[in-house]
KOLLOTOR-652926 format. One record per residue (C-alpha): residue number from 1; residue in one letter; x negated, y, z. Coordinates in Angstrom, 1 decimal. Last residue first. Layout:
<nodes>
<node nr="NUM" rest="A" east="X" north="Y" up="Z"/>
...
</nodes>
This chain:
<nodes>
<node nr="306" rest="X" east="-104.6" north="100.8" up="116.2"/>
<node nr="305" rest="X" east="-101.5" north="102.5" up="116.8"/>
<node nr="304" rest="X" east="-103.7" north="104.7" up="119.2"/>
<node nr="303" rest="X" east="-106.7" north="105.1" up="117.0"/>
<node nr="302" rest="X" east="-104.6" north="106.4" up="114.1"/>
<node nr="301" rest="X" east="-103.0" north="108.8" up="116.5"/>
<node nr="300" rest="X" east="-106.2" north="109.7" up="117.6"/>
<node nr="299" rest="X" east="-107.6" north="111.0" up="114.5"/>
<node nr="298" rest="X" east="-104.0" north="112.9" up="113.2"/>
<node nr="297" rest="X" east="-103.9" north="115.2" up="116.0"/>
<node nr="296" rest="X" east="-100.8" north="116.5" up="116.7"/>
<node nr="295" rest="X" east="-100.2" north="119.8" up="117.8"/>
<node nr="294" rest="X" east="-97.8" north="120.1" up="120.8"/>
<node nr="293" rest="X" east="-100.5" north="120.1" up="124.2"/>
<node nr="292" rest="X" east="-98.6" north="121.9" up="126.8"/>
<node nr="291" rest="X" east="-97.1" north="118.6" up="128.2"/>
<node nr="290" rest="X" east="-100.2" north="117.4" up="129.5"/>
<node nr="289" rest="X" east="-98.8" north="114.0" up="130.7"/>
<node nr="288" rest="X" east="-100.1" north="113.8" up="134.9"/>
<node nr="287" rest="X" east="-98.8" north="110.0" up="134.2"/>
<node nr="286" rest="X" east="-97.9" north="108.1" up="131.3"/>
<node nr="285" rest="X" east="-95.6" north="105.0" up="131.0"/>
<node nr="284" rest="X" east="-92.5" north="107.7" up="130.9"/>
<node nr="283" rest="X" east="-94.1" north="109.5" up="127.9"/>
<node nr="282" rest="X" east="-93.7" north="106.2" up="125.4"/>
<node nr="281" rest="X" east="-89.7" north="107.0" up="125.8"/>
<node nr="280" rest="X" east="-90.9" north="110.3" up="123.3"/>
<node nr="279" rest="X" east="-92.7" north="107.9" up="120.4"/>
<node nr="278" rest="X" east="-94.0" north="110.0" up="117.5"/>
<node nr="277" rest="X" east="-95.6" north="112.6" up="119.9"/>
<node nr="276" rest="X" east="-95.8" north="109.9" up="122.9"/>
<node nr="275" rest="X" east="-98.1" north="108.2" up="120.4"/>
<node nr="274" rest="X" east="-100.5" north="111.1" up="120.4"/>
<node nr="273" rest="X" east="-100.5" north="111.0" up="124.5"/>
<node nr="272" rest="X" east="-101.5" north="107.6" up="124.2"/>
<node nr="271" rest="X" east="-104.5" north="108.0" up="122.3"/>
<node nr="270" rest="X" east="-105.9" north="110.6" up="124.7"/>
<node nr="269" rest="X" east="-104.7" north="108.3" up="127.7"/>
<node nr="268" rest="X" east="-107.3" north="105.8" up="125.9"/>
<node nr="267" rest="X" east="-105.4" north="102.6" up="125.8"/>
<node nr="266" rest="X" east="-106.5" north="99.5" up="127.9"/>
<node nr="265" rest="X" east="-102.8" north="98.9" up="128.7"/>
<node nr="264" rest="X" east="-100.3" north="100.0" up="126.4"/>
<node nr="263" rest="X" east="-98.9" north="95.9" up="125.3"/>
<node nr="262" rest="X" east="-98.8" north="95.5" up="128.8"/>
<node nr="261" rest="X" east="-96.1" north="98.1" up="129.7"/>
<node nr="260" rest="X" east="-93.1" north="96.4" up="127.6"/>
<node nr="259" rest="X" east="-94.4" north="92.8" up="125.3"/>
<node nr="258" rest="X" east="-91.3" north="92.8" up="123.1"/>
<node nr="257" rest="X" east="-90.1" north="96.6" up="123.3"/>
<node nr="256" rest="X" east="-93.7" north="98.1" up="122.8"/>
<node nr="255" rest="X" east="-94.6" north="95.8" up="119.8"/>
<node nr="254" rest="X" east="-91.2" north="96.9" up="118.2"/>
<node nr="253" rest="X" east="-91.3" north="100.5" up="118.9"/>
<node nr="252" rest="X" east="-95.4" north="100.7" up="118.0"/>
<node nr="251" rest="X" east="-94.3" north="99.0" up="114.7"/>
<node nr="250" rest="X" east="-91.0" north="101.6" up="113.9"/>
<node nr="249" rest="X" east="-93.4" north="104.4" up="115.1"/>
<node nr="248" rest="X" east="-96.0" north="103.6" up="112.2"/>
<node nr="247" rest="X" east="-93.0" north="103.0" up="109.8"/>
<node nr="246" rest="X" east="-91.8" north="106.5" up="110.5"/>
<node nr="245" rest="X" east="-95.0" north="108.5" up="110.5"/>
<node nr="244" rest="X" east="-93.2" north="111.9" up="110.1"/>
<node nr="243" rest="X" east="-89.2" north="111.1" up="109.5"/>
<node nr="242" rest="X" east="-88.3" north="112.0" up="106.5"/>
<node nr="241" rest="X" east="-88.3" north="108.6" up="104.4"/>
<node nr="240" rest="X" east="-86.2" north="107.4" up="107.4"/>
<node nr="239" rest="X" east="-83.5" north="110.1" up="106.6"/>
<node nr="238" rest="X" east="-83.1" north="109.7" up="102.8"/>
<node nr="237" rest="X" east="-83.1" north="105.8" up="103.2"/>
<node nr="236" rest="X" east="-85.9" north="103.0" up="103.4"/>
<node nr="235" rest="X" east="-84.2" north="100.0" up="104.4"/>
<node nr="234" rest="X" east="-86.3" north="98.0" up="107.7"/>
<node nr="233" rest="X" east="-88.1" north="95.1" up="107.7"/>
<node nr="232" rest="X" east="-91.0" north="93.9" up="110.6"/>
<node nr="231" rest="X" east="-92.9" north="90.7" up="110.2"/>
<node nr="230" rest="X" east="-94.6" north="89.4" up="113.6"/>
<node nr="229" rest="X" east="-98.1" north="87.6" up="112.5"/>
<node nr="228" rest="X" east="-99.2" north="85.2" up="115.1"/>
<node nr="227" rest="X" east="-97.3" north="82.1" up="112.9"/>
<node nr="226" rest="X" east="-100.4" north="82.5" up="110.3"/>
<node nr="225" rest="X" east="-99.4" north="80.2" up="107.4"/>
<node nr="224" rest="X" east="-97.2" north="83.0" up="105.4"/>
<node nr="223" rest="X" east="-95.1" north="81.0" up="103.1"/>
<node nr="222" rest="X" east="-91.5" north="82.3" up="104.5"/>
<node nr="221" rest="X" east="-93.3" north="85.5" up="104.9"/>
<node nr="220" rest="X" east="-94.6" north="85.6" up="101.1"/>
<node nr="219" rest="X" east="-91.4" north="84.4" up="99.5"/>
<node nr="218" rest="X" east="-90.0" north="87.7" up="101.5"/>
<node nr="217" rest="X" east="-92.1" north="90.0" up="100.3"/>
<node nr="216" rest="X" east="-91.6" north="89.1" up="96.5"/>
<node nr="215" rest="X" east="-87.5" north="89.6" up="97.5"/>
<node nr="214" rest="X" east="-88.2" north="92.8" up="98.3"/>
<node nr="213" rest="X" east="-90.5" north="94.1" up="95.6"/>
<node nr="212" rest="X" east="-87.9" north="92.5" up="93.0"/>
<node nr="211" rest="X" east="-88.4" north="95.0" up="90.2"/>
<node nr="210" rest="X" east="-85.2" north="96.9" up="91.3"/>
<node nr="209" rest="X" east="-86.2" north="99.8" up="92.0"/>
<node nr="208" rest="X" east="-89.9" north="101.1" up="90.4"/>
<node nr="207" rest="X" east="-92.9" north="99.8" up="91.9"/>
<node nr="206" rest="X" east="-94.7" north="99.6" up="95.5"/>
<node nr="205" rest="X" east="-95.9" north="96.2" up="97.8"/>
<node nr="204" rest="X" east="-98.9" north="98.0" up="100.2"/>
<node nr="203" rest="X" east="-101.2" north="95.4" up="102.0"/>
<node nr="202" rest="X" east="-102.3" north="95.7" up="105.7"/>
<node nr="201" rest="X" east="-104.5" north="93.6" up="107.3"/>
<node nr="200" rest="X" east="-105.8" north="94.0" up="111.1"/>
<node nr="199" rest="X" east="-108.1" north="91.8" up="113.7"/>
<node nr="198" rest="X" east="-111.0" north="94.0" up="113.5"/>
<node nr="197" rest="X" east="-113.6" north="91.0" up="112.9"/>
<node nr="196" rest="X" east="-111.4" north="90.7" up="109.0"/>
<node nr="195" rest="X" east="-108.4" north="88.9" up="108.7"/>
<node nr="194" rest="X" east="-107.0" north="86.4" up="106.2"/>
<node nr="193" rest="X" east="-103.6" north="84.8" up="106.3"/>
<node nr="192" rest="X" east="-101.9" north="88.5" up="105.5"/>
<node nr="191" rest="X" east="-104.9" north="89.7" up="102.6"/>
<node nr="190" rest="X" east="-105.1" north="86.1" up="100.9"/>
<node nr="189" rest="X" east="-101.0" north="85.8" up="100.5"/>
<node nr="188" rest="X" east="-100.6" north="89.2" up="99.2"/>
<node nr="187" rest="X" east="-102.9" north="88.1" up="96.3"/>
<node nr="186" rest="X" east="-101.6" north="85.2" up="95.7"/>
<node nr="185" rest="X" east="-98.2" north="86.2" up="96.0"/>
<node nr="184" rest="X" east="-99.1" north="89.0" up="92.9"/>
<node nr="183" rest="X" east="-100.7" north="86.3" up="91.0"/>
<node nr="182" rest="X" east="-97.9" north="84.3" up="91.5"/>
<node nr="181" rest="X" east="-94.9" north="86.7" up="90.2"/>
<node nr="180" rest="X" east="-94.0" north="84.5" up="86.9"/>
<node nr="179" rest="X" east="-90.6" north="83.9" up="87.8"/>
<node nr="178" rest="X" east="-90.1" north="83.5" up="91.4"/>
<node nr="177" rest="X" east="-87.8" north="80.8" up="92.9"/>
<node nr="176" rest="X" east="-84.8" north="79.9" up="93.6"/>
<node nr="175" rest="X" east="-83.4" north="81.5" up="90.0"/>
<node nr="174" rest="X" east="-79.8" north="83.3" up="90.1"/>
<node nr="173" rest="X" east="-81.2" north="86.4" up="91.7"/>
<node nr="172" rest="X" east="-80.6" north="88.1" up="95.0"/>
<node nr="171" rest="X" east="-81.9" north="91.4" up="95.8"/>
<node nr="170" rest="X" east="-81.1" north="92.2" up="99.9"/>
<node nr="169" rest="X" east="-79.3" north="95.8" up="99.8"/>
<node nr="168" rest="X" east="-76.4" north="94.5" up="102.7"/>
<node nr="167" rest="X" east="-75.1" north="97.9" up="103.5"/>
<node nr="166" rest="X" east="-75.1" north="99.2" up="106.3"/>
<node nr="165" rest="X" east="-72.1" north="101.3" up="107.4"/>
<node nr="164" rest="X" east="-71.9" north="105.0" up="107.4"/>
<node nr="163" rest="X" east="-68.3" north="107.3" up="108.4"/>
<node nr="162" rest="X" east="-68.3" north="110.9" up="107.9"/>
<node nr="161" rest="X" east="-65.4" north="113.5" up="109.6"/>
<node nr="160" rest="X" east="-64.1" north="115.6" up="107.0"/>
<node nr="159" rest="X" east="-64.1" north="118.8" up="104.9"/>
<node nr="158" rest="X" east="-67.0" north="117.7" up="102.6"/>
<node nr="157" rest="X" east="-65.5" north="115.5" up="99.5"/>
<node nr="156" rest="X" east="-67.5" north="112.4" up="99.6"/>
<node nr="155" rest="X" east="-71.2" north="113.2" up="99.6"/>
<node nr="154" rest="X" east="-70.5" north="116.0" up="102.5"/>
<node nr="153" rest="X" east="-68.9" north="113.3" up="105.0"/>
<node nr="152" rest="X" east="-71.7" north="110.9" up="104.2"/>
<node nr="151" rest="X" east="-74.7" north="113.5" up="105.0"/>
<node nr="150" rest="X" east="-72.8" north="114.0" up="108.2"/>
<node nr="149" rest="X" east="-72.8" north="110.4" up="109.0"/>
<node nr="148" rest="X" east="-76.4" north="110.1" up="108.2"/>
<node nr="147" rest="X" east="-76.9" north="113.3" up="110.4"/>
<node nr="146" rest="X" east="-74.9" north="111.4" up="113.4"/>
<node nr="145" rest="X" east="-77.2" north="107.8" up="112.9"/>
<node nr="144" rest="X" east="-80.5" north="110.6" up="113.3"/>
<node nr="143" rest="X" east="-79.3" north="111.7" up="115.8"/>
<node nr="142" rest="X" east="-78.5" north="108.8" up="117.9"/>
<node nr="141" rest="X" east="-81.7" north="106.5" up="116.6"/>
<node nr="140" rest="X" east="-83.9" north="109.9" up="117.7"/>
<node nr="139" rest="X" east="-82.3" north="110.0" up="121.4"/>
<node nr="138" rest="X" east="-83.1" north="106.8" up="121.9"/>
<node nr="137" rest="X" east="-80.7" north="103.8" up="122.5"/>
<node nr="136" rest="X" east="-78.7" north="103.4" up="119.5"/>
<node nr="135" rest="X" east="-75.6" north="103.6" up="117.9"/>
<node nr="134" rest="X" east="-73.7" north="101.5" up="120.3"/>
<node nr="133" rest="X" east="-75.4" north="103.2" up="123.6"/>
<node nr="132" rest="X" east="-74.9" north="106.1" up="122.9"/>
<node nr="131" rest="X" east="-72.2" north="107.9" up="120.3"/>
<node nr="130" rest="X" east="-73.3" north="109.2" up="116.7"/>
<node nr="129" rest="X" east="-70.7" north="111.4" up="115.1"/>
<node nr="128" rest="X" east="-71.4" north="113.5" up="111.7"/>
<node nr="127" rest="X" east="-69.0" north="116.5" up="110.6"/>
<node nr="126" rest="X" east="-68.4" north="118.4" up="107.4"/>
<node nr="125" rest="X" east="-67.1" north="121.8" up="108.0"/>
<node nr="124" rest="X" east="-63.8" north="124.1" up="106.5"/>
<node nr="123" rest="X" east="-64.0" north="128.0" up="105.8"/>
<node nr="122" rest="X" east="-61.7" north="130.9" up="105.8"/>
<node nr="121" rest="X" east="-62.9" north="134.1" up="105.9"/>
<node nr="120" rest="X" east="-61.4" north="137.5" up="107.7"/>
<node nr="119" rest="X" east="-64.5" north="137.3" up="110.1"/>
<node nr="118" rest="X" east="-63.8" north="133.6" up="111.0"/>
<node nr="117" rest="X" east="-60.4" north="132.7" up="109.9"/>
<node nr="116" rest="X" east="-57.5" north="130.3" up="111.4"/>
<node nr="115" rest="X" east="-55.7" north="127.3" up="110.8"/>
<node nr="114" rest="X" east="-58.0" north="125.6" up="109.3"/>
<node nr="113" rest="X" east="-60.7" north="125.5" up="111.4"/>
<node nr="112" rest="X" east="-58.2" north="124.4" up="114.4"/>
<node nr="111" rest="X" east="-57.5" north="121.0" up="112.2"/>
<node nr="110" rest="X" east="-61.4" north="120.2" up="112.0"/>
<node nr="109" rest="X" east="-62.2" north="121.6" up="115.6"/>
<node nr="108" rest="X" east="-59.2" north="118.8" up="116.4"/>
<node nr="107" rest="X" east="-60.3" north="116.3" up="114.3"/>
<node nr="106" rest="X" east="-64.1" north="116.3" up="115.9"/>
<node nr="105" rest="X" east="-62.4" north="116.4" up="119.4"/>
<node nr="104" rest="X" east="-60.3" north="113.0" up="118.4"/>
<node nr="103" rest="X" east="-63.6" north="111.4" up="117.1"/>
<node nr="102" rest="X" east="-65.3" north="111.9" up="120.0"/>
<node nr="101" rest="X" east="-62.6" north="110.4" up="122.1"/>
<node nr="100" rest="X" east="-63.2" north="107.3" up="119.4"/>
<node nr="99" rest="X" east="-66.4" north="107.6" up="119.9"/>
<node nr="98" rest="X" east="-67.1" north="107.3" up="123.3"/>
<node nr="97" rest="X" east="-67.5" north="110.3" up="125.5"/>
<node nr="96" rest="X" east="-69.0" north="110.0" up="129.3"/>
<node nr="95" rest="X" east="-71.5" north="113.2" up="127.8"/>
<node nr="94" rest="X" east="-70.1" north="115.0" up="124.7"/>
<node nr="93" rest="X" east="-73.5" north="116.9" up="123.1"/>
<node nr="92" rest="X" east="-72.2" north="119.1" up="120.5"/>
<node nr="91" rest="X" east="-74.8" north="120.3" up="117.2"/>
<node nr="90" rest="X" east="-74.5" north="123.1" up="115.3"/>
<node nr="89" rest="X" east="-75.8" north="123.4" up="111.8"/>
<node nr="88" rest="X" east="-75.3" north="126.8" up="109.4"/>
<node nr="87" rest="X" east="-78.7" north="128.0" up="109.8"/>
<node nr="86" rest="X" east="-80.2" north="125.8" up="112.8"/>
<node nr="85" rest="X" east="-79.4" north="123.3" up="115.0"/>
<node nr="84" rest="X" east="-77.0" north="125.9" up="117.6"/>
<node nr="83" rest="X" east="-76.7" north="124.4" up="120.4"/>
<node nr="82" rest="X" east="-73.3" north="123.0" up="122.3"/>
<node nr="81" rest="X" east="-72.5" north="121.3" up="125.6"/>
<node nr="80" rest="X" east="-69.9" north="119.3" up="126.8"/>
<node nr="79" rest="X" east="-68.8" north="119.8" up="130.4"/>
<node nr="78" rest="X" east="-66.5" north="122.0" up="130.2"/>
<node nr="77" rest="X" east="-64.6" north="121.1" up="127.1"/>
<node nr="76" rest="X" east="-64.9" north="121.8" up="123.5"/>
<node nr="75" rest="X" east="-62.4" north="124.5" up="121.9"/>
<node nr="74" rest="X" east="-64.3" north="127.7" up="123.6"/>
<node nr="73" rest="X" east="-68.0" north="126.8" up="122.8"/>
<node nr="72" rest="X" east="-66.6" north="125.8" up="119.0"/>
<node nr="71" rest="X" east="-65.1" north="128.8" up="118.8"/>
<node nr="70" rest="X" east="-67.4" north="131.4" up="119.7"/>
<node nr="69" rest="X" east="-70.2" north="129.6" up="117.6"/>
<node nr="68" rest="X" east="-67.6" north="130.3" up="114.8"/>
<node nr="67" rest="X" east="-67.1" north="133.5" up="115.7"/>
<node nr="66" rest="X" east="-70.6" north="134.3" up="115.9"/>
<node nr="65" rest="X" east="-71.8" north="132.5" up="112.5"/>
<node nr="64" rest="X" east="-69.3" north="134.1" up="110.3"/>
<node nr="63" rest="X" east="-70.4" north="137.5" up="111.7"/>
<node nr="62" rest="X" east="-74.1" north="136.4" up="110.3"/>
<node nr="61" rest="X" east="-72.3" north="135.3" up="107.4"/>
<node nr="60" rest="X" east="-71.2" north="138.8" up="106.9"/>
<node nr="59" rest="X" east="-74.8" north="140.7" up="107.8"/>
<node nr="58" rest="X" east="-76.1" north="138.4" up="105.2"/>
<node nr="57" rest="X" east="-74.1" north="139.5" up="102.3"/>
<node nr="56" rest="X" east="-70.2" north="138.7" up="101.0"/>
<node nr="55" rest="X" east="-70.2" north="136.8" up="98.2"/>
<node nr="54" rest="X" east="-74.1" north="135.4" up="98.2"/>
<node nr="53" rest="X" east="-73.8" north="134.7" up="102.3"/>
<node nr="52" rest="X" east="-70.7" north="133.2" up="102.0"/>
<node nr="51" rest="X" east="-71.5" north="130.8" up="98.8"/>
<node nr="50" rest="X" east="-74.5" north="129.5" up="101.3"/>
<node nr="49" rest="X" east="-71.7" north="128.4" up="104.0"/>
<node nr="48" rest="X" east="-70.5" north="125.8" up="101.2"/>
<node nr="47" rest="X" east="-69.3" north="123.8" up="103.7"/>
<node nr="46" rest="X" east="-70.4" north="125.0" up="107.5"/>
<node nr="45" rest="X" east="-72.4" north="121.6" up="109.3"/>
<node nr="44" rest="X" east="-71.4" north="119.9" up="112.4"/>
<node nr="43" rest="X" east="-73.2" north="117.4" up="114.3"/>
<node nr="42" rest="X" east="-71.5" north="115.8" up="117.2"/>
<node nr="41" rest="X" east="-73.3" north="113.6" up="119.7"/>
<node nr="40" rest="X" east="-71.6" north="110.8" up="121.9"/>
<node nr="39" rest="X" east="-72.4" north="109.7" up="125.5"/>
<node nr="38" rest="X" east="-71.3" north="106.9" up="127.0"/>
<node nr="37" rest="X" east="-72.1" north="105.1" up="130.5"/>
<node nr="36" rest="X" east="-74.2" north="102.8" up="132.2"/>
<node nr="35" rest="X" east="-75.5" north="105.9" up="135.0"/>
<node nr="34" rest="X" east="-79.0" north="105.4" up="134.3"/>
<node nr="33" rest="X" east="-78.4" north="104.8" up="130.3"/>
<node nr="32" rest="X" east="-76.3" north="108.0" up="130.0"/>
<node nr="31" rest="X" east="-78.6" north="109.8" up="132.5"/>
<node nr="30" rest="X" east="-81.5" north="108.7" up="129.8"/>
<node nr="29" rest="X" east="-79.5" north="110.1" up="127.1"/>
<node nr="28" rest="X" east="-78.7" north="113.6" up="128.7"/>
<node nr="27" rest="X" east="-82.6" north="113.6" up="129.8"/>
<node nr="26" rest="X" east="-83.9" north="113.2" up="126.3"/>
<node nr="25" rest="X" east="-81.2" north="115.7" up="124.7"/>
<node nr="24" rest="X" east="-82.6" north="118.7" up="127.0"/>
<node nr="23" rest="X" east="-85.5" north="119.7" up="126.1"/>
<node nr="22" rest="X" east="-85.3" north="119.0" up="122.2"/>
<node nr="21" rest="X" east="-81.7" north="120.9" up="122.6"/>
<node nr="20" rest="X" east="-83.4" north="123.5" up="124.5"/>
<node nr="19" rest="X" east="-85.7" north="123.9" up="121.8"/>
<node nr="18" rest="X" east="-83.4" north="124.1" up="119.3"/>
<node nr="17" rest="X" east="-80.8" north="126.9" up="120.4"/>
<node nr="16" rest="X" east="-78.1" north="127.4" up="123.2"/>
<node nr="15" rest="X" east="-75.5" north="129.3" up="122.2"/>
<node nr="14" rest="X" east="-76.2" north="133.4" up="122.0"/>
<node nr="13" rest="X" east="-74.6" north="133.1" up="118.3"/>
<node nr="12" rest="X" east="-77.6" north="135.4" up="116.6"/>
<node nr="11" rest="X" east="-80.3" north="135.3" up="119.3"/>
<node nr="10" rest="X" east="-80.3" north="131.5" up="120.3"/>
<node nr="9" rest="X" east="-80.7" north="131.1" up="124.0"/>
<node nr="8" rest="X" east="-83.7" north="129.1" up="125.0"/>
<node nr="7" rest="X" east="-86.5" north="131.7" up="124.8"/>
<node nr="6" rest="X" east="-83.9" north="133.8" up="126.9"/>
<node nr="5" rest="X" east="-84.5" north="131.6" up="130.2"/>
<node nr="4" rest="X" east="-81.3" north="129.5" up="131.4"/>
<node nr="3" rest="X" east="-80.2" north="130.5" up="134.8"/>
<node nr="2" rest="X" east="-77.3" north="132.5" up="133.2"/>
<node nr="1" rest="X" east="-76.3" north="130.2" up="130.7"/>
</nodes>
């Protein structure tokens, strides 16, 4: 850490903090992808590190914090790398790790927590693994697959390593067809198949769970007359719904990946630059990027995924 400047080193546990973590995930993924090989991300979170800090005091948990850092920098190998996230969060980048090695180092730091105490306390951790390319291939996809993972290790008993699967949350019902839902299909049906000079519709399907929103959208693609409209679906979850402009990004993503470097052309660079800011790979198809400008400005990002 020696050549790395002190606004990237985390004051309390002296790993490395969040913004180097932002600064350097993207290249660690793209070397990955470069080179054609693995890479896994760890994301560990203290149980119950909250009921330290309310026993004991801050100054306490803040010990807590150092040891543990300590430990985790001294248990993982040379070349892995680990930031502090935040609070109680750390997070270990494995480069040429698959999961299943991954997984091994993730049971070991759980068995070694055991057997020993950080500042006279004994504690356990939750743990979420992600691993590139077969959880995704953007930095975002590979996080945010590790934090649902975590989020699943603390949901069923904390203490472990997580596991997630998707589940299959199409609604089915008995009937083939709708019961009493076409003036709602007409309606839909007119905006989609109907377009103004600007080329865009949009229509907004919300109620309570369970009402058959999902399976209303899908009568209306199979009937959909325009063959030029691309239909996107995705499962809203704790994490998506988090993620600023999510469904926005999701459409740029798609369009982007189908049509590559075309499908940007003719856009404002003042545009683009906004859609980098929701978008990071968007960032390579730009040149002299200002990369000084952080604040996002709402106006032209509209304009942009317009």
């Amino acid at each position: 850490m020696n050549n790395i400047g002190i606004e990237y080193i985390d004051d309390l546990s002296g790993l490395y903090n969040r913004r180097y973590l932002n600064r350097t995930a993207l290249e660690y993924i793209r070397e990955a992808g470069l080179k054609k090989s693995f890479l896994s991300v760890v994301l560990i979170d203290l149980d119950h590190f909250k009921n330290i800090n309310d026993t004991y005091g801050h100054s306490v948990g803040d010990d807590v914090l150092i040891e543990y850092a300590a430990f985790l920098r001294d248990l993982l190998r040379k070349n892995d790398t680990v930031y502090r996230y935040g609070g109680d969060e750390f997070i270990c980048i494995l480069p040429d790790t698959r999961y299943k090695q991954a997984a091994r180092i993730s049971s070991r730091i759980l068995e070694q927590c055991h057997s020993r105490e950080f500042s006279k306390i004994r504690l356990t951790c939750s743990i979420g693994i992600a691993s590139f390319p077969i959880d995704g291939q953007d930095w975002i996809s590979i996080f945010n697959t590790s934090d649902r993972r975590l989020y699943s290790a603390k949901r069923h008993g904390r203490d472990r390593i997580g596991a997630f699967r998707k589940e299959d949350r199409r609604l089915t019902t008995p009937t083939r067809e709708i019961v009493g839902r076409k003036e709602e299909m007409d309606k839909i049906s007119d905006v989609i198949n109907h377009t103004d000079d600007t080329g865009m519709r949009a229509v907004c399907v919300s109620g309570e769970i369970g009402i058959g929103k999902t399976r209303l959208v899908h009568e209306i693609v199979k009937e959909s007359e325009d063959e030029d409209i691309t239909f996107l679906e995705s499962n809203l979850s704790a994490t998506t719904r988090s993620i600023p402009y999510y469904p926005f990004r999701e459409v740029v993503r798609s369009v982007f990946r189908e049509k590559g470097r075309k499908s940007i052309e003719g856009i404002p660079q003042a545009f683009l630059i906004e859609l980098t800011k929701i978008i990071p790979e968007l960032s390579d198809e730009l040149v002299d990027l200002d990369k000084s400008i952080f604040m996002l400005d709402k106006f032209r990002l509209y304009e942009g995924i317009r």
